[in-house]
Structures are given as C-alpha cells and as structure tokens.
C-alpha positions in Angstrom: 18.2 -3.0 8.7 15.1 -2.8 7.0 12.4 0.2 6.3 8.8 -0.2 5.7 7.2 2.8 4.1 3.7 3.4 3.3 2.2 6.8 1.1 -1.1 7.5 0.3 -2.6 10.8 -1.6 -6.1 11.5 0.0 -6.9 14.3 -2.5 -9.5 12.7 -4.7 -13.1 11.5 -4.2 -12.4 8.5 -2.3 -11.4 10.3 0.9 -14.0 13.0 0.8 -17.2 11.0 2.7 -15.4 8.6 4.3 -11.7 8.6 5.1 -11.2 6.5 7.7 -12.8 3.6 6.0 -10.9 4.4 3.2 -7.7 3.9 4.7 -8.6 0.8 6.2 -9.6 -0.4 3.1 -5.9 0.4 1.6 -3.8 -1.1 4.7 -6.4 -4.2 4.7 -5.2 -4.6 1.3 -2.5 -4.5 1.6 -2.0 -6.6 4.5 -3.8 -9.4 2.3 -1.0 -8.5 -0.7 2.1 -8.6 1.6 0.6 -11.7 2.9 0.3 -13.8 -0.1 3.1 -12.3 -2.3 5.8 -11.2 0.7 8.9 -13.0 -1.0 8.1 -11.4 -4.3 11.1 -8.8 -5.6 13.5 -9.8 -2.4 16.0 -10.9 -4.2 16.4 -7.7 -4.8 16.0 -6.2 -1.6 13.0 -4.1 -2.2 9.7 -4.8 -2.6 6.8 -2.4 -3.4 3.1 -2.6 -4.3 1.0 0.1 -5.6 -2.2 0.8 -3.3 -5.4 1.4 -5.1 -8.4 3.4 -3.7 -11.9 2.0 -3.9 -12.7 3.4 -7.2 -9.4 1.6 -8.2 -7.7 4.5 -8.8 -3.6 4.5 -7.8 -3.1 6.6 -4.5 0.3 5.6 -3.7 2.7 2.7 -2.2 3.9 0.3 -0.2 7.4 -0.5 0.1 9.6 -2.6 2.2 14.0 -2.3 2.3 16.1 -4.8 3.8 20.1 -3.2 3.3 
C-alpha cells in the first residue's frame, strides 16, 4: 500500500492576494518534479520534495510511501 501526502503552510505573504494561484503554482510544481525525478529515493520507499512558494520560500512537502 502506498500514501501520498501533501502539506502546505499558507501563513506568509504568498497566500495573502492570491491563494488559489498560489497553490496551483505549488502542485504544478510539483507535478513537473515528481515527473522528472519520480524514481529518485525509492529504494528506500519514500520519497519527498520540499515545495517552495513563489518568493521561494519553503512552505512544506510532498511525500509519497510505498510499505
């Protein structure tokens, strides 16, 4: 069984105008990450990535377990 967890923080600057576009910013990166760097760390069974606003500030992270 696997679990694929994403968590954002919306409490800084980023989120304030605009949040929705902010969001689809984060998952549209990620996508593009998990995309070209999917295999990376499954060896190990996890994966993660940190998710970056668009002031490139760390607001939280991606993470995929396979058991």
């Amino acid at each position: 069984m696997s679990k694929f967890t994403i968590s954002v923080e919306t409490d800084n600057a980023a989120f304030s105008d605009d949040w929705r576009n902010a969001i689809g910013n984060i998952l549209h990166h990620s996508y593009k990450h998990l995309f070209n760097h999917g295999e990376a760390g499954r060896e190990r069974g996890v994966r993660s990535h940190n998710l970056r606003d668009l002031n490139g500030n760390t607001v939280g992270t991606i993470e995929i377990r396979e058991d």
